[in-house]
N, C-alpha and C positions, 0 to 999 in steps of 0.2 A: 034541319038547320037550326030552329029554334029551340029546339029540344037540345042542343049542343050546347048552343050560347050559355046559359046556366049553369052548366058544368063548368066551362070556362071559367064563368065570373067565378065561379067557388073557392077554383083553385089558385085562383088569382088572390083571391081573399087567405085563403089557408097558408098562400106563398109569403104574402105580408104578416099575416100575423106570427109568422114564423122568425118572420126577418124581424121582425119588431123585436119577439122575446127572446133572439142572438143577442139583440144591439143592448137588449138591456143589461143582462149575463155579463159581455163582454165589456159594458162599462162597469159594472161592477166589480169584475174582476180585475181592472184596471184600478179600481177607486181601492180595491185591498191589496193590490203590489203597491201603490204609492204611499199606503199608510204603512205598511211592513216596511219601505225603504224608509220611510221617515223614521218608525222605530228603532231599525239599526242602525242608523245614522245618531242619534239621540243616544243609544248605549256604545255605541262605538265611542262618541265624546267625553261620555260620561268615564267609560275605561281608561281612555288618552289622560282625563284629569286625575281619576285616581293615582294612575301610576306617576303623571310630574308628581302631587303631592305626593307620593311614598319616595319616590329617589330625592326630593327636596327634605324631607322629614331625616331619611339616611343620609344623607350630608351632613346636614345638620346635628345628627351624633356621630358620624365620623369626624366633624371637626371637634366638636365637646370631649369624645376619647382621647383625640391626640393634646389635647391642653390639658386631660389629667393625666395622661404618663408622662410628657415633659416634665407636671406639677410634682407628681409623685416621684420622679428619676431625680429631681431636685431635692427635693424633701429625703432622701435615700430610702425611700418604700421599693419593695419586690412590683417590680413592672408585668410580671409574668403572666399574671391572670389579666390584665389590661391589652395585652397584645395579642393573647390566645382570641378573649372577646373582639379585638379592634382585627384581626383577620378572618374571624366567621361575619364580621358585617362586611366588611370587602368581597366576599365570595355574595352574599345576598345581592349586595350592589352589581356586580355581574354579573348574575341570574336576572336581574331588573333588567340590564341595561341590553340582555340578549336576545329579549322578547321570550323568555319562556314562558310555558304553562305555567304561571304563575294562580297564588291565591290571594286579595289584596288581605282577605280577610286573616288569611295567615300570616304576611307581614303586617297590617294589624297588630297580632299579639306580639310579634318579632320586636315590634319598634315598642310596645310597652314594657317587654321584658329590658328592653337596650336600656330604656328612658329609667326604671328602675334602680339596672345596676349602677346608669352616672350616678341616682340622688346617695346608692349604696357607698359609689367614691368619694361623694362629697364627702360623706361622714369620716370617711378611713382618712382622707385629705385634714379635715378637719382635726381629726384625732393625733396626726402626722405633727402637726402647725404646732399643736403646742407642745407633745415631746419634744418639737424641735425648741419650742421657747425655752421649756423647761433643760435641756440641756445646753442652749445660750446662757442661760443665766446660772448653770450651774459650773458653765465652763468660764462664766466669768468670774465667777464665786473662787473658783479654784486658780483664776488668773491672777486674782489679788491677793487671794491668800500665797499663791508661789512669789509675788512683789515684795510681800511683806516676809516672807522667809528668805528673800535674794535679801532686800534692805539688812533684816537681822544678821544674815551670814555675812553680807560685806563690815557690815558694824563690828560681829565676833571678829574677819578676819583684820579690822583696822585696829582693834584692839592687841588681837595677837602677834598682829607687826611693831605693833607701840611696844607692847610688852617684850616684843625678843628686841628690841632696840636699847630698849630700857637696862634688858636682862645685858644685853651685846656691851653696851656702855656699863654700864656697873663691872660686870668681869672685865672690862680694859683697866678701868681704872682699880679692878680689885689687884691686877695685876701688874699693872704702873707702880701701884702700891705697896705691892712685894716685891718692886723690882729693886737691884742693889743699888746702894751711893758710894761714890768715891769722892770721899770729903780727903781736906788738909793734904792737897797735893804737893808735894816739894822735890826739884830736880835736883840732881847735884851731877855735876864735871869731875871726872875721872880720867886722870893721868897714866899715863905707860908706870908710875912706881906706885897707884892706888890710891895717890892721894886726893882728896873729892875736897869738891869748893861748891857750895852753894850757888847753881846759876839760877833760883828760883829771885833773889833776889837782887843779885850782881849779877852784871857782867862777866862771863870768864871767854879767853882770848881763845878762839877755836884751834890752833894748834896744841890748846894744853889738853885738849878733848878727845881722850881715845874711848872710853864707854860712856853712858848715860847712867846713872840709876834714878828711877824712880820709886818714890816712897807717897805712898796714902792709905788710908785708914777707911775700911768700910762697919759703918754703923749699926747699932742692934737694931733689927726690926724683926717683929713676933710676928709679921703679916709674910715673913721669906723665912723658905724651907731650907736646913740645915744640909746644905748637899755639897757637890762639887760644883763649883762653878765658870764658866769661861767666861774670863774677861781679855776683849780687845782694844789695844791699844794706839791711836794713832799719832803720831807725830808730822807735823803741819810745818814748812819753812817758812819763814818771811814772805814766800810770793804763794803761800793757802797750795804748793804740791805735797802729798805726802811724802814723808820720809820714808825708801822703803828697798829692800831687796832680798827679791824670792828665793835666793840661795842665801840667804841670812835667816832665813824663819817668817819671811813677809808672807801674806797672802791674800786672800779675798773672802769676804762675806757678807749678809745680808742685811743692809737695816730700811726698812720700812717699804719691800716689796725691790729695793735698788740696792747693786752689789755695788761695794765701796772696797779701796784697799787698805789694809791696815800695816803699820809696823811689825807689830810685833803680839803676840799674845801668851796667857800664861793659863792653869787650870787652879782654883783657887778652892781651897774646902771651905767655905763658910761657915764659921762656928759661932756667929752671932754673939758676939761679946765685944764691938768696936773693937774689933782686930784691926792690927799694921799689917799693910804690905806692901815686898818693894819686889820691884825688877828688872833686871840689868839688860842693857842694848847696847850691842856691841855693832857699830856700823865699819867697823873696818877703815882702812886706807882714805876713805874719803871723805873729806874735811869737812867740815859746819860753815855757812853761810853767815855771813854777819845780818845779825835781826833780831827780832824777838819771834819764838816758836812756840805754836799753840799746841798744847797735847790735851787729846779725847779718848774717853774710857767708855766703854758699849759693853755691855750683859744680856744677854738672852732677849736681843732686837731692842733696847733700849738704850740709848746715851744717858751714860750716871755720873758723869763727872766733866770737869775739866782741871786744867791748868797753864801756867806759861813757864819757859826762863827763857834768856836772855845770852848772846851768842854777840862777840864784836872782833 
């Protein structure tokens, strides 16, 4: 029995020192899972922060892209390489945001190459800004210089209005001035047996009156061409109606844009040497009004004369 006890106590000892060097093991294995959890924990945070900073970073040039292609779409620059770049960061942005196997270190260099090509746009922006200045100021150069060529051309054509005005007036009155006169008008009263009484200056009794003749003298002027001429003649009663019938040789024509009627007319060769001329009216059956009657002479739209006689 006491040869047993001994053994006992031993195993009893070897049981514990056993348990002792589990409990130590086992806390130490406990003390290296809770450091390893703290380590992934620690890079786990660490990856959570890189990637806000990289999609905050991508933001941040996706908004800078889109105010240079607005910039440059204003400025009228090729958009095209700005949109091709502003849809490979979009697709990156994507890839971020879908948790893929990502490299930070690879967007890293992503985001330095992006941040380059804005300072690149700045320059081409820059470059933009002043062609565009320099073609503001060229199109104002050429704005003023077309004001000043409207100014001069309205000038030329105010001149050239003046001048056809001038030229329009000169030829009226170049042709006023070669228009004929019918000076030293004198009627005379004609009887059924021919014989003629001055009504230019008497009286003659309208039964004594079967024709008219008129007699006037047109003047030399070297400024009127030696041609045939048509003169019309009007005869006016006491109450301003003409004297007139269409189946006696009356008719109508034009003076000063307004058709007038006339008495009578005749075709005159003007030979410029203060020639006489006379012409006979024969009105027929119906008698002279008691008055004084105005007679008017028109040439190629001009009135060139007048005269009166006298009817009782």
């Amino acid at each position: 029995m006491e040869n047993n006890k001994p053994k006992a106590n031993g195993a009893l000892v070897a049981a514990l020192v056993i348990m002792t060097i589990l409990a130590g093991v086992s806390s130490y294995l406990l003390y290296e899972q809770k450091e390893v959890g703290k380590n992934q924990e620690a890079t786990i945070a660490t990856r959570v922060e890189e990637l806000a900073t990289t999609r905050t970073r991508l933001d941040s040039i996706s908004t800078a892209l889109d105010a240079k292609i607005a910039e440059v779409k204003k400025l009228g620059g090729d958009i095209t390489d700005l949109e091709r770049v502003k849809a490979d960061l979009e697709r990156d942005k994507a890839s971020l945001r879908k948790g893929q196997r990502i490299s930070i270190a690879k967007y890293e260099a992503k985001i330095k190459q992006y941040e380059a090509y804005l300072v690149e746009k700045d320059t081409l922006i820059a470059q933009l800004k002043t062609e565009n200045q320099l073609l503001v100021t060229n199109n104002q150069t050429l704005a003023d210089a077309n004001t000043t060529l409207q100014t001069e051309k309205q000038s030329l054509q105010d001149s050239v209005t003046n001048i056809a005005t001038v030229n329009k007036d000169l030829a009226e009155k170049v042709t006023r001035a070669s228009a004929l006169k019918a000076q030293n008008v004198r009627v005379f009263a004609l009887n059924s047996r021919g014989k003629q009484r001055d009504a230019t200056e008497d009286q003659v009794k309208s039964k004594r009156v079967d024709k008219l003749k008129v007699v006037y003298m047109l003047p030399e002027n070297p400024l009127t061409k030696q041609e045939e001429k048509e003169v019309f003649v009007r005869v006016l009663d006491p109450t301003g109606a003409v004297v007139s019938d269409m189946a006696n040789g009356s008719g109508t024509f034009q003076v000063n844009g307004q058709e007038q009627v006339y008495t009578v007319k005749q075709t005159v060769p003007f030979t410029n040497n203060n020639q006489n001329v006379e012409l006979t009216y024969n009105r027929g059956t119906v008698p002279y009004k008691a008055g004084k009657y105005t007679i008017e002479f028109y040439s190629e739209g001009f009135r060139i004369g007048e005269g009166s006689f006298a009817i009782k």
